[in-house]
C-alpha positions in Angstrom: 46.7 42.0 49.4 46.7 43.9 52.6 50.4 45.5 53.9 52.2 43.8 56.8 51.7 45.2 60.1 55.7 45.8 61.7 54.8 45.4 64.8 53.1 41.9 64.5 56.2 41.0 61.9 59.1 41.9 64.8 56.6 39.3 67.1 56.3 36.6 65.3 60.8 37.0 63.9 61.2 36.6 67.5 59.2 33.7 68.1 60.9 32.2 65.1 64.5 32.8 67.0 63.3 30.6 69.4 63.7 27.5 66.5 67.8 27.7 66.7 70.3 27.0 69.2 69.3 26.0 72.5 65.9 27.1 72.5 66.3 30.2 75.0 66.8 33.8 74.8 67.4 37.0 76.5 66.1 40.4 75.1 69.5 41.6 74.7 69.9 38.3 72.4 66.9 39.5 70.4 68.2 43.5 70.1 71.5 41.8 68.9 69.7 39.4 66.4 67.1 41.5 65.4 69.0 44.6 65.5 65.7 46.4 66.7 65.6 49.0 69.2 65.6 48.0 73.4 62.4 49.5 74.0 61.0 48.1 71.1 62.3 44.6 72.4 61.0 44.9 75.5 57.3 46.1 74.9 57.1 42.5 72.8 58.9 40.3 75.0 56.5 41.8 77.8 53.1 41.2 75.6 54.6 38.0 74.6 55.3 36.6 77.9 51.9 38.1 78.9 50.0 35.9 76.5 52.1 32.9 77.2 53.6 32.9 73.8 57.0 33.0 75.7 57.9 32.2 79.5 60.7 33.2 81.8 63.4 30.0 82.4 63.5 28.9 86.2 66.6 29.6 87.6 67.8 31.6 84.3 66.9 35.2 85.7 66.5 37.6 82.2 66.0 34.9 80.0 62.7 33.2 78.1 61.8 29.7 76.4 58.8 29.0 74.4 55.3 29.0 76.2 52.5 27.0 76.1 50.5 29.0 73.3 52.6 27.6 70.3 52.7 24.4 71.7 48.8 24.5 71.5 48.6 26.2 68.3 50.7 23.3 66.5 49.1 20.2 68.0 45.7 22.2 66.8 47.5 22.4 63.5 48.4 18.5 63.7 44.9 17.7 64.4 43.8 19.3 61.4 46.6 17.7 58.9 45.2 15.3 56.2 48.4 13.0 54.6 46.5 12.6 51.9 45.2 16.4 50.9 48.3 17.9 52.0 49.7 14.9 49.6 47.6 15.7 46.6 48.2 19.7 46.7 52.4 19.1 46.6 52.2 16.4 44.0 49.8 18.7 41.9 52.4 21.4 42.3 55.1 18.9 41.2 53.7 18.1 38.6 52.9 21.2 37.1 56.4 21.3 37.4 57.7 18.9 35.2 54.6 17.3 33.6 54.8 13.6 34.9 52.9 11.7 36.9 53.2 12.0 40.7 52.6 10.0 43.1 52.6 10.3 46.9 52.4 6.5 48.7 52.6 5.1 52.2 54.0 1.7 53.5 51.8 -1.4 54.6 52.9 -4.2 55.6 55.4 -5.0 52.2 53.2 -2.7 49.9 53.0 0.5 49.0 49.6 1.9 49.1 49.0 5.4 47.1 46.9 8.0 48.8 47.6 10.6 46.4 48.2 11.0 42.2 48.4 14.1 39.7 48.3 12.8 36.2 50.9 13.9 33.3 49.5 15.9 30.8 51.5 13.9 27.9 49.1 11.2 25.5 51.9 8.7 26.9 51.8 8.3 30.5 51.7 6.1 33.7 48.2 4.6 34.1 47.5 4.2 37.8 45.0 5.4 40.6 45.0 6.5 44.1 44.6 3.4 46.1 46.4 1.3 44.3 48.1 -1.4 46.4 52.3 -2.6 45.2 54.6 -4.8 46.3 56.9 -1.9 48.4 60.3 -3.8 46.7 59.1 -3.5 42.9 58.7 0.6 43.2 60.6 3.7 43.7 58.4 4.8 46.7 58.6 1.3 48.0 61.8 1.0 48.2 62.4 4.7 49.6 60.1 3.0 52.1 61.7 -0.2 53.0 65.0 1.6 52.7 63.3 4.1 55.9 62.9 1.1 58.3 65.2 -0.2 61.3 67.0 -3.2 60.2 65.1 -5.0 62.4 62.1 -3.7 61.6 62.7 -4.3 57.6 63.6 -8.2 58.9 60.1 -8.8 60.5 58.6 -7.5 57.1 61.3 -8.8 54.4 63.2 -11.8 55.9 66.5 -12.5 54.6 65.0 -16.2 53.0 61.6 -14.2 52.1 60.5 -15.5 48.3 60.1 -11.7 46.4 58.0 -11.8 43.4 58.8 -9.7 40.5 56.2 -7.5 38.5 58.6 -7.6 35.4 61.9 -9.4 34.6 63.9 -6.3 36.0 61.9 -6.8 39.6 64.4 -7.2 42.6 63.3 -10.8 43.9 66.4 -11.6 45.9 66.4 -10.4 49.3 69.8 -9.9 49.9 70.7 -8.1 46.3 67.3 -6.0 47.3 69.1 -4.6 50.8 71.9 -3.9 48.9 69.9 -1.4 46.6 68.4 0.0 50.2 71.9 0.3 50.9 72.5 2.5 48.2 68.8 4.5 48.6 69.9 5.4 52.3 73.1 7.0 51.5 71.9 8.9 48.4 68.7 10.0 50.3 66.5 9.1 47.1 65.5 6.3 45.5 65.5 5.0 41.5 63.3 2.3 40.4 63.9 1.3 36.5 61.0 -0.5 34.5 60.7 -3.0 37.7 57.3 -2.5 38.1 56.4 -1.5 34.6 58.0 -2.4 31.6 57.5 1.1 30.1 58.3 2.8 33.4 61.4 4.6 35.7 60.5 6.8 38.2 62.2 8.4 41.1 61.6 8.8 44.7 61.8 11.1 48.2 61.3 10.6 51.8 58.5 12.9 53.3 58.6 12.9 57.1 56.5 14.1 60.2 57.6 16.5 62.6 59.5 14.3 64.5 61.3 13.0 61.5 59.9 9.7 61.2 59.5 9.2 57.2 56.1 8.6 56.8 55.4 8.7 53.1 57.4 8.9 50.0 56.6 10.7 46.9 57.5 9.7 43.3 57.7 11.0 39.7 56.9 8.2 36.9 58.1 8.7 33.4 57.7 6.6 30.4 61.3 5.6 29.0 60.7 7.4 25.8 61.2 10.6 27.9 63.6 9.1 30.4 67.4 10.2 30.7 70.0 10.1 32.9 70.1 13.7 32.4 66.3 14.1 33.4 66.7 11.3 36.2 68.7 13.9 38.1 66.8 16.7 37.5 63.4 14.8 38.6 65.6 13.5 41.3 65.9 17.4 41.9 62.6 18.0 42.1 61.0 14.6 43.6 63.6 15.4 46.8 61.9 19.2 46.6 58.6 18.8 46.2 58.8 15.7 49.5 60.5 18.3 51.0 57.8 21.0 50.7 55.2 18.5 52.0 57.3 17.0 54.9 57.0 20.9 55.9 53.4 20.8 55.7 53.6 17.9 58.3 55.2 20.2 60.5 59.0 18.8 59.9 61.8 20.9 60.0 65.0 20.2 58.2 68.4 21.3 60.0 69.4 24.5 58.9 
């Protein structure tokens, strides 16, 4: 691996101060932040401005905003995203982690489809496949779903008389005891599914979002109750919320500092 080059490091930390507070800076802001020296400062801010990584602010005399380069660069990069790639790579990762199956699914309609799936090494696993279609209120990713939506929003898909079938006696079938569990999901920002779409089966789940926030996906860890704790429920609850984390990133989110 080649060494870093300083000066195209100190370019791009001062692009990246750009992220915080109100967007703008001045390059006596930068000398203070950076605690590089004025000249050095001022040689960057000049090239950047010249290449329209950064621009002056009108009527803010001394002061500079993004420019229209990064702009370009990242709707480039969000041309080029693939849910489902970008999907398969964290889940791998994941599950490399903690050897269990991983899944990453999307919402549609009142299922859950899954666009993405690493296996667990272990004899005794989940059997599924990517593509695989769920009802959203029997699974962990479902739920994490559902539990995503405006309330009026989860109405039009999930009415409060809707008749909910169950995959296994443990299956949430009535509507109202199922918005209570959303309830729950929203406030602990993860979402627990026990043996209610397989009788052999918990598994745990995290939002993923886009770079505007919106969650967009959810990604799960299945484990077969001979392996499953309350003990190892937090820890994959851990990890699930990390790895959704890691690929909401890849989408381009960013979570407040």
């Amino acid at each position: 691996m080649g060494r870093l080059v300083p000066a195209v490091t100190r370019a791009l930390d001062i692009l990246e101060l750009f992220l915080d507070g109100d967007g703008t800076l001045s390059a006596p802001d930068i000398v203070r932040r950076l605690q590089l020296p004025r000249t050095t400062v001022h040689e960057l801010v000049t090239t950047l401005a010249a290449r329209s990584y950064i621009a002056p602010v009108p009527g803010q005399p001394g002061r500079y905003r993004l420019g229209v380069r990064p702009y370009q660069l990242g709707s480039r990069y969000s041309e080029q995203l693939d849910l489902a790639a970008e999907g398969q790579q964290v889940a791998r990762s994941v599950a490399e982690t903690c050897d269990e199956t991983v899944h990453v699914a999307i919402l549609e309609g009142t299922d859950v489809i899954y666009i993405a799936k690493v296996d667990s090494t272990h004899a005794v696993r989940m059997v599924s496949a990517a593509g695989r279609r769920l009802p959203a209120h029997c699974t962990s990713v479902g739920k994490m779903l559902l539990a995503s939506l405006p309330e009026s929003e989860l109405t039009s898909r999930i009415p409060q008389d809707a008749e909910l079938t169950g995959m296994t006696p443990n299956s949430i079938t009535d509507p109202a005891a199922l918005r209570e569990a959303l309830a729950e999901i929203r406030s602990r920002g993860v979402a627990v599914e026990s043996r209610e779409s397989n009788p052999d089966v918990s598994c745990v789940a995290a939002p993923v979002r886009d770079r505007t926030g919106k969650v967009v996906a959810a990604l799960s860890i299945s484990v077969p109750m001979i392996r499953w704790s309350e003990e190892r429920r937090g820890e994959l609850e851990q990890l699930a919320a990390k790895g959704a984390a890691e690929l909401s990133e890849r989408l381009g989110h960013r979570s407040p500092a």
